[in-house]
VONUKOL-427633 format. One record per residue (C-alpha): x, y, z. Coordinates in nm, 3 decimals, always signed. Last residue first. Layout:
# residues N
<vofi X="X" Y="Y" Z="Z"/>
...
***
This chain:
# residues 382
<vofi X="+9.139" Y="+12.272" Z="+17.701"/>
<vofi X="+8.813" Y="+12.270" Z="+17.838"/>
<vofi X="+8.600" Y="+12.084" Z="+17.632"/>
<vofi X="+8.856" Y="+11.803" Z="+17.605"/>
<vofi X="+8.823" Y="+11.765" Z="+18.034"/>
<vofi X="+8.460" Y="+11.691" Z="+17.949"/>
<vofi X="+8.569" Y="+11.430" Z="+17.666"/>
<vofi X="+8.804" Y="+11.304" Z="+17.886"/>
<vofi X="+8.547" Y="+11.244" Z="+18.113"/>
<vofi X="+8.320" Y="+11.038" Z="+17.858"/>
<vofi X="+8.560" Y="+10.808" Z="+17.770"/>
<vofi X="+8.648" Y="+10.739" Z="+18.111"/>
<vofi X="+8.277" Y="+10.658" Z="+18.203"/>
<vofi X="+8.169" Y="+10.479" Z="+17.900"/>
<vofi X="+8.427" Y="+10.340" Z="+17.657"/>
<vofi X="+8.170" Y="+10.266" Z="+17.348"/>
<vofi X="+8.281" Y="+9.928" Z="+17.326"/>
<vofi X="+8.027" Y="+9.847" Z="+17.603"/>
<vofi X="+7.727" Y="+9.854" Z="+17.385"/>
<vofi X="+7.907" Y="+9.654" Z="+17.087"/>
<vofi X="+7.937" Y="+9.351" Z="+17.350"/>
<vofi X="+7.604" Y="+9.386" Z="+17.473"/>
<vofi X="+7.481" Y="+9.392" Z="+17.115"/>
<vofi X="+7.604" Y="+9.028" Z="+17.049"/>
<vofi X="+7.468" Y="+8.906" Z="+17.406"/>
<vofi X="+7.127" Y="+9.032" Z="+17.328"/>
<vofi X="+7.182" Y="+8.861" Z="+17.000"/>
<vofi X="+7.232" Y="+8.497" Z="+17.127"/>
<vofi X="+6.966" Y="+8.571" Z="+17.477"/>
<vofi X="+6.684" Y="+8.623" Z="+17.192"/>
<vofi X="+6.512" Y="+8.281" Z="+17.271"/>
<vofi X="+6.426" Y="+8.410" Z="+17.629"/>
<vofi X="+6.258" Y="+8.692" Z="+17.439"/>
<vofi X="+6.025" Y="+8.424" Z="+17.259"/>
<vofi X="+5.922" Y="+8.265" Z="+17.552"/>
<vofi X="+5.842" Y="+8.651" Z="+17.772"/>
<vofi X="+5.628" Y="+8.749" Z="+17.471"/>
<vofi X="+5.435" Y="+8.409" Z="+17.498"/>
<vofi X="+5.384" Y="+8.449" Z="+17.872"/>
<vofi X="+5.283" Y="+8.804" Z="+17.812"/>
<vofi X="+5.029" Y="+8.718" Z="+17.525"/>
<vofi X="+4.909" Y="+8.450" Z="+17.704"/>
<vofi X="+4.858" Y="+8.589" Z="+18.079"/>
<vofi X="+4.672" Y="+8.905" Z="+17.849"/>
<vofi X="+4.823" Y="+9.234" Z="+17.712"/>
<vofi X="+4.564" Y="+9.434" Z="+17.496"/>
<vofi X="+4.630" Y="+9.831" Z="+17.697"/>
<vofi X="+5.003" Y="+9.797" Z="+17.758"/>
<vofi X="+5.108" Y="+9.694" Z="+17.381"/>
<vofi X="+5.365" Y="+9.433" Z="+17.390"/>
<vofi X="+5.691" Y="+9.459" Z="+17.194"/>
<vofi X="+5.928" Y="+9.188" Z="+17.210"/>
<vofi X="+6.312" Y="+9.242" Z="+17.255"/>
<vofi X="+6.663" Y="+9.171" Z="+17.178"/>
<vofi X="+6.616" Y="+9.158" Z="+16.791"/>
<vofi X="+6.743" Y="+9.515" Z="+16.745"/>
<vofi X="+6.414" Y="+9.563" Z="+16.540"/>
<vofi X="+6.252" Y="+9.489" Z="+16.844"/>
<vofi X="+6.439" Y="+9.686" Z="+17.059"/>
<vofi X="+6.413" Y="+9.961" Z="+16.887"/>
<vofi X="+6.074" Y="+9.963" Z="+16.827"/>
<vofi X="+6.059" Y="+9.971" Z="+17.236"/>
<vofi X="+6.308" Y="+10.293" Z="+17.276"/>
<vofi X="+6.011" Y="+10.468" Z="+17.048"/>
<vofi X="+5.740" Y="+10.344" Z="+17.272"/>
<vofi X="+5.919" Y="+10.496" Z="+17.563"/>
<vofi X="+6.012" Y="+10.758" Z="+17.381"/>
<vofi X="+5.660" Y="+10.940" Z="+17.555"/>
<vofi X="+5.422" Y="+10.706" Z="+17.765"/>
<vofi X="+5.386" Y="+10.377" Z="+17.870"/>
<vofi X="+5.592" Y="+10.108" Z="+17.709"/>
<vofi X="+5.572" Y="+9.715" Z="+17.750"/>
<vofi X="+5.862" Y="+9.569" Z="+17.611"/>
<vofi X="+5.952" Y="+9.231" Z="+17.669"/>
<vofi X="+6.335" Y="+9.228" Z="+17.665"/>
<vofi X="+6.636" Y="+9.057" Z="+17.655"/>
<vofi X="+6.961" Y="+9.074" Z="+17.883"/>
<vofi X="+7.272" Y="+9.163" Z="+17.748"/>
<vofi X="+7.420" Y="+9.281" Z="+18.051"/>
<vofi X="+7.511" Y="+9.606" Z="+17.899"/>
<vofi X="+7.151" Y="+9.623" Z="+17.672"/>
<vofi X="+6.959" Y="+9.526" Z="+17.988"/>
<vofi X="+7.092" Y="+9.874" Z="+18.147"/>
<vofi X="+7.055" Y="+10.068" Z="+17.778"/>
<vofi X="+6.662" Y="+9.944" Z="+17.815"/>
<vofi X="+6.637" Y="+10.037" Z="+18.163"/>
<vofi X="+6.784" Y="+10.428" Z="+18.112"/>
<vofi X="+6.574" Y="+10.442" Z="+17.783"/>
<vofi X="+6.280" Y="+10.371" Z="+17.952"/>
<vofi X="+6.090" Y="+10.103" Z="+17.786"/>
<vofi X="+5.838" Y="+10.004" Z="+18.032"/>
<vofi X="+6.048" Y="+9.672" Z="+18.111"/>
<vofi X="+5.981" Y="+9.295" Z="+18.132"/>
<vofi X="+6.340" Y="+9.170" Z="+18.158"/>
<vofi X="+6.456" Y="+8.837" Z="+18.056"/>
<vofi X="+6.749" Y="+8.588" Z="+18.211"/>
<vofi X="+6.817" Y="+8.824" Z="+18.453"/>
<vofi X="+7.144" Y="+8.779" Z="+18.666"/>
<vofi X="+7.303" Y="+9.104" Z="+18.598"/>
<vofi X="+7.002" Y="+9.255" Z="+18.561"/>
<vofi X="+6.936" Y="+9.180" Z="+18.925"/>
<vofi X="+7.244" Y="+9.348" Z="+19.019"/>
<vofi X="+7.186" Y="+9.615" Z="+18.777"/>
<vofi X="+6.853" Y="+9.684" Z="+18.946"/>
<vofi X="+7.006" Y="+9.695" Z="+19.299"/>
<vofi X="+6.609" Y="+9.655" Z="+19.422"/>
<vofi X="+6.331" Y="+9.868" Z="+19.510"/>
<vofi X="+5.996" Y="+9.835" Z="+19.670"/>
<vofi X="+6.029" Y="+9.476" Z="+19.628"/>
<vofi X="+5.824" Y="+9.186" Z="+19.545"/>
<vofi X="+5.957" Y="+8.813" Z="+19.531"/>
<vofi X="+5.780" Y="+8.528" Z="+19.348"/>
<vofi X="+5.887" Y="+8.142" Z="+19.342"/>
<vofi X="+5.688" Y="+8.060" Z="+19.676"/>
<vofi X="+5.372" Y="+8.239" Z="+19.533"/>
<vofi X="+5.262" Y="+8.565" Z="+19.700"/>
<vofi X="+4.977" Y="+8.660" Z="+19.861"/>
<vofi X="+4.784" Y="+8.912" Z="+19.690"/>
<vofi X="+4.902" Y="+9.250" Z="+19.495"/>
<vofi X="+4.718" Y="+9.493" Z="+19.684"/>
<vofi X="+4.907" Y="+9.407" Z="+20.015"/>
<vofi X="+5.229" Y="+9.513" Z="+19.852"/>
<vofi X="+5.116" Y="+9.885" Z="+19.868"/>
<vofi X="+5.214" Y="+10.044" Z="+19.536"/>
<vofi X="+5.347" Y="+10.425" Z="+19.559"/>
<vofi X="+5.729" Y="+10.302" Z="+19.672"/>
<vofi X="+5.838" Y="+10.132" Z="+19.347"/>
<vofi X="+5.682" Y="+9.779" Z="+19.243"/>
<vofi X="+5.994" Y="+9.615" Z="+19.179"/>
<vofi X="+5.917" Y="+9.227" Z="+19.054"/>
<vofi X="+6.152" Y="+8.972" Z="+19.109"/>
<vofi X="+6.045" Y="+8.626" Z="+18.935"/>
<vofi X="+6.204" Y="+8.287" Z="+18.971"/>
<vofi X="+6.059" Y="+8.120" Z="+18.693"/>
<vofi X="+5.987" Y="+7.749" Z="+18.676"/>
<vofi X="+5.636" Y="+7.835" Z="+18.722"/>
<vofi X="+5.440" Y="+7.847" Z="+19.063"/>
<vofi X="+5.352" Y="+8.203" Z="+19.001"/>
<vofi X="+5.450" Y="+8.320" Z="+18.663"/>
<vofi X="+5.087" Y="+8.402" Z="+18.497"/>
<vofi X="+4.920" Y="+8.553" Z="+18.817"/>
<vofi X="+5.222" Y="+8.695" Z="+18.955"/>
<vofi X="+5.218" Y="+8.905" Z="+18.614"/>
<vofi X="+4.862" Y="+8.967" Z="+18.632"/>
<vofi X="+4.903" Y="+9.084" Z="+18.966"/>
<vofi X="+5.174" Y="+9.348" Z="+18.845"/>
<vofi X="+4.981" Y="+9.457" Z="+18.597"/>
<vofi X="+4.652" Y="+9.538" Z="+18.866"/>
<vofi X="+4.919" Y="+9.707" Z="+19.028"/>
<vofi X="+5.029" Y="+9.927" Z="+18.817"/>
<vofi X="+5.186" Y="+10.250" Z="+18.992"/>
<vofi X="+5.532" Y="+10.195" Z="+18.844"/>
<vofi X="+5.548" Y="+10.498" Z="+18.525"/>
<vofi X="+5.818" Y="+10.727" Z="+18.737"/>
<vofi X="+6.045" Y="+10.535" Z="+18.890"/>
<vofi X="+6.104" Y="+10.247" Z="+18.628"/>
<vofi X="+5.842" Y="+9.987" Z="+18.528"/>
<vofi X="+5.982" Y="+9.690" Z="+18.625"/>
<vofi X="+6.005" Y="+9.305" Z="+18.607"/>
<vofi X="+6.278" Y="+9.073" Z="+18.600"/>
<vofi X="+6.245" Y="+8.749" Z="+18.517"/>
<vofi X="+6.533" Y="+8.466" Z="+18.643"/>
<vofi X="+6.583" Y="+8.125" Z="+18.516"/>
<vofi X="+6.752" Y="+7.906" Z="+18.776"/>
<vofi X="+6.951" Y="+7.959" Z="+19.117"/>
<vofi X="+6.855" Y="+8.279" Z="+19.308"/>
<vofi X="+7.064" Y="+8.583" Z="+19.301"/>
<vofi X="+7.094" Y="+8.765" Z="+19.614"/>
<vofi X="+7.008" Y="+9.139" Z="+19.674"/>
<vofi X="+7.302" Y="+9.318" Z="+19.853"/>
<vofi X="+7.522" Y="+9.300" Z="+19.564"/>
<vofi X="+7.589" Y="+9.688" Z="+19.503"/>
<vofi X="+7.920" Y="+9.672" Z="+19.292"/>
<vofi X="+7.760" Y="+9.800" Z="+18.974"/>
<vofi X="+7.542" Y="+10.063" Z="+19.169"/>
<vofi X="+7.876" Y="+10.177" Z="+19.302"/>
<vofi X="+8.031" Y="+10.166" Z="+18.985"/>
<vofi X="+7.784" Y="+10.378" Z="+18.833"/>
<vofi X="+7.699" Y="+10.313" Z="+18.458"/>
<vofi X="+7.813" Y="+10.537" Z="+18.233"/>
<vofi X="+7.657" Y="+10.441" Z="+17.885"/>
<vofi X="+7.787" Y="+10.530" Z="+17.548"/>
<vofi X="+8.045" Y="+10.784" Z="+17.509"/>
<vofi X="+7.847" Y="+10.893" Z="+17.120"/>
<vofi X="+7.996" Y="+11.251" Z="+17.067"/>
<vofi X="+7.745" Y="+11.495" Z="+16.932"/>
<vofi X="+7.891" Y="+11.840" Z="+16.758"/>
<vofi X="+7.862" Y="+11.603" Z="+16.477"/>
<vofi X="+7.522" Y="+11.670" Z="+16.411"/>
<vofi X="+7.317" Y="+11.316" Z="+16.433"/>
<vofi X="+7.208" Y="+11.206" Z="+16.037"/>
<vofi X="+7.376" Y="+10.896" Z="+16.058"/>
<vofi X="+7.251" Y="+10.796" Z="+16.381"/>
<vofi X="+6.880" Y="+10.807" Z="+16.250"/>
<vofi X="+6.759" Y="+10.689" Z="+16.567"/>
<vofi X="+6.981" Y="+10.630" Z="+16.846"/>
<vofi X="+6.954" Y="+10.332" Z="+17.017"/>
<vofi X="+7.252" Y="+10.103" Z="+16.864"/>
<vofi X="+7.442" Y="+10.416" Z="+16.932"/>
<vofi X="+7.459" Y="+10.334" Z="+17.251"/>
<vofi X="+7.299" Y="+10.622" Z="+17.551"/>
<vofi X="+7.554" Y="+10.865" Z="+17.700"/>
<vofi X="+7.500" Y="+11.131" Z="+17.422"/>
<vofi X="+7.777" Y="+11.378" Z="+17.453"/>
<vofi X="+7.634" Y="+11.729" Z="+17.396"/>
<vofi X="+7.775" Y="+12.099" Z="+17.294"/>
<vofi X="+7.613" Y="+12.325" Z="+17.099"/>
<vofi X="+7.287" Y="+12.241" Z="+17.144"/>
<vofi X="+7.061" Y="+12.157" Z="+16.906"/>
<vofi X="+6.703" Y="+12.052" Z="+16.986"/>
<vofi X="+6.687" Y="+12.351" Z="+17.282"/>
<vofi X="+6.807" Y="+12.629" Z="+17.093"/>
<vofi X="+6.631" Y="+12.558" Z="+16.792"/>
<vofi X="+6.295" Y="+12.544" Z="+16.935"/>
<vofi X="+6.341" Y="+12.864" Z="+17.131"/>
<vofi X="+6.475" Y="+13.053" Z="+16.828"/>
<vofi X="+6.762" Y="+13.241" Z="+16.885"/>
<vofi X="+6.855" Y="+13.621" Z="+17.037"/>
<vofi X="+7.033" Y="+13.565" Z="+17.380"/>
<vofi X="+7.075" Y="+13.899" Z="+17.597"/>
<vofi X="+6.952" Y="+13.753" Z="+17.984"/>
<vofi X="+6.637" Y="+13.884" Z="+17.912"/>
<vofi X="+6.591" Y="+13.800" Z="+17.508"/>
<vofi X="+6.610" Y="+13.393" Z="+17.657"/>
<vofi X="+6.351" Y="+13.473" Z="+17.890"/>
<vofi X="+6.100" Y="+13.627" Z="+17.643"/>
<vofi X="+6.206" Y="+13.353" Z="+17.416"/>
<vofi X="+6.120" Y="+13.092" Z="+17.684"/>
<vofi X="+5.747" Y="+13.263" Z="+17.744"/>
<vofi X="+5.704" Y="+13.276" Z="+17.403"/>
<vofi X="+5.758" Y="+12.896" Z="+17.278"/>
<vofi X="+5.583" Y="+12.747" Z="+17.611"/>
<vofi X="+5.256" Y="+12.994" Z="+17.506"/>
<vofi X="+5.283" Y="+12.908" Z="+17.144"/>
<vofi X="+5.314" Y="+12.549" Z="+17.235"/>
<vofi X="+5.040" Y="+12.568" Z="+17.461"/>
<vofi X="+4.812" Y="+12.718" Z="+17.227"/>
<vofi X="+4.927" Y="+12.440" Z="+16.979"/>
<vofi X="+5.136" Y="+12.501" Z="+16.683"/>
<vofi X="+5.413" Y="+12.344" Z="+16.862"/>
<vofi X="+5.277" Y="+12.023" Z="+16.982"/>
<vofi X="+5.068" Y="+11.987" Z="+16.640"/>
<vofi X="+5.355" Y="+12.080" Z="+16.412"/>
<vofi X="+5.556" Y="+11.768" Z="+16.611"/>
<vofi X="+5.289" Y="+11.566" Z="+16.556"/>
<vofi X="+5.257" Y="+11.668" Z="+16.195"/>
<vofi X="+5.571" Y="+11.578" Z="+16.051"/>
<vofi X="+5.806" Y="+11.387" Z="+16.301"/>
<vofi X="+6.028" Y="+11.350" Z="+16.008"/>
<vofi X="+6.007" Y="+11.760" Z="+15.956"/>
<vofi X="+6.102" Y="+11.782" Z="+16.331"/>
<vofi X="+6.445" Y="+11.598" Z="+16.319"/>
<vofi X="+6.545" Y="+11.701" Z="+15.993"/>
<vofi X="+6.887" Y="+11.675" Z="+16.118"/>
<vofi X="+6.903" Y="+11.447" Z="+16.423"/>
<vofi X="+6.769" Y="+11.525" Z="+16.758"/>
<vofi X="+6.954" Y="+11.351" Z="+17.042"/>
<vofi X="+6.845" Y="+11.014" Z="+17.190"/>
<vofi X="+6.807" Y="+10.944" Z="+17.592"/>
<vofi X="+7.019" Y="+11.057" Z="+17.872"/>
<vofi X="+7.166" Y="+11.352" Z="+17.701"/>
<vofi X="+7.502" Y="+11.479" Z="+17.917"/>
<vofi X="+7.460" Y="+11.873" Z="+17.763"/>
<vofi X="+7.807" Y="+12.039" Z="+17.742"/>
<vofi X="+7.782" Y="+12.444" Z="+17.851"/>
<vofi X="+8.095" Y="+12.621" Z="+17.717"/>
<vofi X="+8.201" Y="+12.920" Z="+17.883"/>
<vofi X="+8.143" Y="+13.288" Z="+17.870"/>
<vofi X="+7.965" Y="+13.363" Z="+18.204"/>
<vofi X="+7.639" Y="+13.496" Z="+18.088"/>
<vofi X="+7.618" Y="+13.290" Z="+17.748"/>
<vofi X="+7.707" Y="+12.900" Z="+17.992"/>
<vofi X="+7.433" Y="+13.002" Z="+18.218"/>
<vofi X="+7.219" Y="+13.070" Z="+17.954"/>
<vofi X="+7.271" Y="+12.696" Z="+17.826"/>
<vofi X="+7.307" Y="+12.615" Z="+18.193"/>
<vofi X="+6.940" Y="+12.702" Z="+18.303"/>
<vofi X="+6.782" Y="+12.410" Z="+18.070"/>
<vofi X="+6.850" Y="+12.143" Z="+18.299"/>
<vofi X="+6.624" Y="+11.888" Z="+18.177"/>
<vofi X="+6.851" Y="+11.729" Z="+17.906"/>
<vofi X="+7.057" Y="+11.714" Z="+18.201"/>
<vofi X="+7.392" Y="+11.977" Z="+18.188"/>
<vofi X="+7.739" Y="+11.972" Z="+18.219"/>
<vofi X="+7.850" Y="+12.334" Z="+18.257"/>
<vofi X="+8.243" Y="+12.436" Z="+18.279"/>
<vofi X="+8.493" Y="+12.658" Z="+18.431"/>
<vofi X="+8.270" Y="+12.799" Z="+18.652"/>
<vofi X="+8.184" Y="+13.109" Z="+18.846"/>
<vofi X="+8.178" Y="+13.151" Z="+19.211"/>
<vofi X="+8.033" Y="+13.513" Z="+19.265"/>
<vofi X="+7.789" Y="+13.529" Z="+18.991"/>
<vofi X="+7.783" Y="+13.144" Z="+19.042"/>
<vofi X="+7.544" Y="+13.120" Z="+19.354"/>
<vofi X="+7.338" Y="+13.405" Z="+19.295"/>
<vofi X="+7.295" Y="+13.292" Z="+18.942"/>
<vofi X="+7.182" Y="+13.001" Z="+19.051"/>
<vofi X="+6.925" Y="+13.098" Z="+19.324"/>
<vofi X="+6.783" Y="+13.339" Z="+19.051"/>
<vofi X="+6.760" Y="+13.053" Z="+18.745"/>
<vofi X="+6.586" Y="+12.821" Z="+18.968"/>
<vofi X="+6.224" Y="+12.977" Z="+18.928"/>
<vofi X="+6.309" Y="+13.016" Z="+18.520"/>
<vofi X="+6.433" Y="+12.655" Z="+18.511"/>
<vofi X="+6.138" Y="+12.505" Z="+18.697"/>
<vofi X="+5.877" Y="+12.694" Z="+18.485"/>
<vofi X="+6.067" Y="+12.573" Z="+18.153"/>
<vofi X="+6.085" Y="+12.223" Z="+18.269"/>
<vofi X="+5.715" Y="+12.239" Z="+18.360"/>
<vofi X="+5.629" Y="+12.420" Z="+18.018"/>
<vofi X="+5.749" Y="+12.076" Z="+17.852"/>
<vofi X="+5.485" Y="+11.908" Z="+18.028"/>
<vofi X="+5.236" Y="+12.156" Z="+17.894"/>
<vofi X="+5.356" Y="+12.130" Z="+17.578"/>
<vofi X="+5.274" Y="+11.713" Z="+17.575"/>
<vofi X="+4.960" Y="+11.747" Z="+17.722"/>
<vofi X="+4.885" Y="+11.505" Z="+17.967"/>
<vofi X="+4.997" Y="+11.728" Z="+18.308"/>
<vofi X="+5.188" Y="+11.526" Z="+18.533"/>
<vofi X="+5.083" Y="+11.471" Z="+18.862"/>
<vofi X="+4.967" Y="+11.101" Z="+18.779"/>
<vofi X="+5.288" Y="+11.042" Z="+18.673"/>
<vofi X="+5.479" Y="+11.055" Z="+19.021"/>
<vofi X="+5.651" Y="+11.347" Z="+19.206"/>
<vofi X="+5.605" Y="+11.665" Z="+18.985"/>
<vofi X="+5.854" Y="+11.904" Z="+18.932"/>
<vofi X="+5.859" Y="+12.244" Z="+19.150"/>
<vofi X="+6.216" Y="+12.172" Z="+19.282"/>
<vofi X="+6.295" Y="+12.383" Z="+19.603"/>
<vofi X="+6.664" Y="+12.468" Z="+19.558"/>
<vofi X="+7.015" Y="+12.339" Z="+19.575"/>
<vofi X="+7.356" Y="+12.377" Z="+19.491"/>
<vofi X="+7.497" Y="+12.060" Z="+19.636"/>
<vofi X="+7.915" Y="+12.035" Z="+19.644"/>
<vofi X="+7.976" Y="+11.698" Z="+19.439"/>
<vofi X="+8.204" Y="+11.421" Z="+19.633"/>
<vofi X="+7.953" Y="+11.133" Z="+19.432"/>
<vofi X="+7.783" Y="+11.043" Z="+19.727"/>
<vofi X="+7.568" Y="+11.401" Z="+19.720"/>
<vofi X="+7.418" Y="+11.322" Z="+19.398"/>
<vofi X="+7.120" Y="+11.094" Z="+19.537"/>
<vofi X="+7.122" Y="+11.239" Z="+19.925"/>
<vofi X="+7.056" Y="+11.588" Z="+19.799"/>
<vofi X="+6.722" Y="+11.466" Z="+19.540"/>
<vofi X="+6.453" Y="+11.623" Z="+19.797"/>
<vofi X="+6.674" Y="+11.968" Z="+19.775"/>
<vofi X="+6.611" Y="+12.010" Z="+19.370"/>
<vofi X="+6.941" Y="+11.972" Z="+19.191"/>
<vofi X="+7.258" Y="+12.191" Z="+19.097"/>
<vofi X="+7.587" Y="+11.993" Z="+19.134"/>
<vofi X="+7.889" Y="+12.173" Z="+19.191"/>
<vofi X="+8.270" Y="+11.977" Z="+19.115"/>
<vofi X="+8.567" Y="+12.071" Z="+19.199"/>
<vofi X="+8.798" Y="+11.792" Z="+18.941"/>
<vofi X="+9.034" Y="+11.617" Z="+19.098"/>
<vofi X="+9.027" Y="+11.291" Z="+18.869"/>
<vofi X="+8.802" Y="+11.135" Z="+19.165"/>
<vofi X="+8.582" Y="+11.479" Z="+19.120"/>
<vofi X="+8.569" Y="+11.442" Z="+18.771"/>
<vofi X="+8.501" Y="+11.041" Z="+18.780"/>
<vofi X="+8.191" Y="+11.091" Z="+19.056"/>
<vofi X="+7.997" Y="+11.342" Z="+18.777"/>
<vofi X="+8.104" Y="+11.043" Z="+18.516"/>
<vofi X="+7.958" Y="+10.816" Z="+18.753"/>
<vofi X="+7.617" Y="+11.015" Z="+18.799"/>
<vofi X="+7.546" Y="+11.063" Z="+18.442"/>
<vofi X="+7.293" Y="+10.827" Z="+18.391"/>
<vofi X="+7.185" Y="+10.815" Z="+18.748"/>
<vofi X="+7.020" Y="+11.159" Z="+18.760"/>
<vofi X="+6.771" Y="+11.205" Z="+18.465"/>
<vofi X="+6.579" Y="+10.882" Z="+18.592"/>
<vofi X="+6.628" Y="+10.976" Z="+18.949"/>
<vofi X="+6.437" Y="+11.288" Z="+18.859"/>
<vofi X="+6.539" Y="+11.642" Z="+19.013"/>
<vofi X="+6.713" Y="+11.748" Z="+18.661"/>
<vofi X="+7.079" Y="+11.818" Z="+18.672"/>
<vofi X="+7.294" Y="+12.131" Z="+18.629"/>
<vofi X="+7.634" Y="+12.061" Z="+18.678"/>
<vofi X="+7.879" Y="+12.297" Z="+18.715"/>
<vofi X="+8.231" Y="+12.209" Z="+18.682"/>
<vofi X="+8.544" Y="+12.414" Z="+18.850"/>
<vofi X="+8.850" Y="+12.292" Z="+18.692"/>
***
């Protein structure tokens, strides 16, 4: 086959699906991959042919705009700008098959102009039915908004150009086609999820799997960090060297490339910072993990059974860290009243949790993953 993937130009949206996108192409699958230019080198390694453009999303959350439609509008914006350099490309080299990010909303319409199926690859939860009446009046809010009602027209004016008559909001909570690549243990309301929604589980990437160029120490380990996008706390990161410096932890903290090390002190002897780090290699060591909650993190500590202190930041993040909790592999700690004593205490009781984290990793990786999720393309298909 000829597979199109439409991704999102966020590492965050990239690596969950990454190893399934490497599995086609090892299977002998030609695969495309559209994603903004500054991403290339991320999808690239997995034998995919780049279709690429200039990505107009924002690099960092402070760029972001606060309002929950606007941010939505972003998506929209990029997909609209893309759509052009897309269809240039696949007017004349059409596809089999879309796979598509949650944020690549181009292959839906992509999928109506060509005639084939479009399969979204959701990196986080999926909505369930009565999905927006259980959100209740947030979600009314979001939608009822001016921005809503401006993100809700301009996407059914594009939708009624390229001949598609449906409800904006519809259209992009259900679609037709989706294989949720998060565990089932996350997902709320699983037994109300359509079941046009196949539950593969995660796919990690072998390659990050086999990375071992970070070296794990001897003793208990505590991993700390807040993801790509929501990293540029410093003043949390001193308070974390702060109340695990000279403790029996060995701590490894990823501060991301926006924090300057200097800002966070000298170090202690049993403290290393990073800009990055093989995450699953440290996971794979961790004892506990102080996360922000991304689902991508979360559903990493979930495989290697590793428990959690939850400290979210901003959208499901705060969602994923109920979860969690009621899970029993992790503590929730609010962002804005955590103190040395409340995180010290958070990070003692998750170490206690280590039973049941190791209980639900076992469930996670039952799901089948990678191979289970590539048949289920190839399915599509035939």
């Amino acid at each position: 086959m000829h597979i199109a993937m439409i991704g999102t130009t966020a590492p965050s949206h990239i690596y969950p699906s990454l190893a399934v996108i490497a599995e086609l192409v090892r299977r002998g699958h030609r695969v495309t991959y559209a994603v903004g230019e500054s991403l290339r080198h991320v999808v690239e390694r997995a034998g995919v042919e780049v279709v690429s453009f200039s990505s107009i999303l924002p690099d960092g959350e402070s760029s972001w705009p606060d309002d929950p439609a606007s941010a939505m509008q972003v998506f929209l914006d990029e997909a609209i700008e893309s759509f052009p350099i897309l269809t240039a490309f696949y007017d004349d080299d059409q596809p089999d098959l879309f796979l598509y990010d949650i944020g690549g909303m181009t292959a839906p319409v992509l999928g109506v102009r060509y005639g084939v199926p479009a399969v979204q690859l959701s990196p986080t939860y999926v909505a369930w039915d009565g999905y927006a009446e259980d959100l209740g009046d947030g979600m009314t809010s979001i939608r009822e908004s001016p921005t809503g009602v401006v993100y809700r027209d301009t996407y059914a004016h594009w939708l009624r150009e390229n001949d598609i008559d449906a409800d904006p909001w519809e259209w992009i909570t259900y679609p037709q086609h989706c294989l949720s690549l998060i565990p089932k243990v996350m997902q709320p309301n699983a037994d109300r999820v359509a079941e046009t929604v196949q539950f593969v589980g995660p796919c990690l990437d072998p390659v990050r799997l086999n990375d071992r160029s970070w070296t794990a120490p001897d003793g208990p380990l505590l991993y700390i960090s807040f993801g790509t996008g929501y990293n540029e706390r410093p003043a949390f990161y001193r308070l974390c060297i702060e109340t695990f410096g000279n403790t029996d932890w060995h701590v490894v903290i990823s501060i991301g490339r926006r924090v300057d090390p200097v800002a966070l002190g000298a170090l202690p002897a049993n403290i290393e910072v990073h800009e990055h780090v093989p995450q699953l290699a440290v996971l794979d060591s961790a004892t506990v993990f102080i996360t922000h909650a991304g689902m991508g993190g979360c559903t990493e500590a979930l495989w290697f059974g590793v428990p959690t202190v939850a400290v979210p930041q901003a959208v499901d993040q705060f969602g994923n860290a109920t979860m969690l909790a009621e899970l029993g592999v992790g503590v929730y700690l609010e962002f804005e009243k955590v103190t040395a004593a409340s995180l010290a205490g958070a990070v003692a009781e998750a170490r206690q949790l280590g039973s049941r984290a190791t209980e639900v990793s076992a469930e996670v990786r039952a799901h089948g993953g990678v191979e289970q999720a590539a048949d289920a393309v190839e399915a599509f298909r035939r």
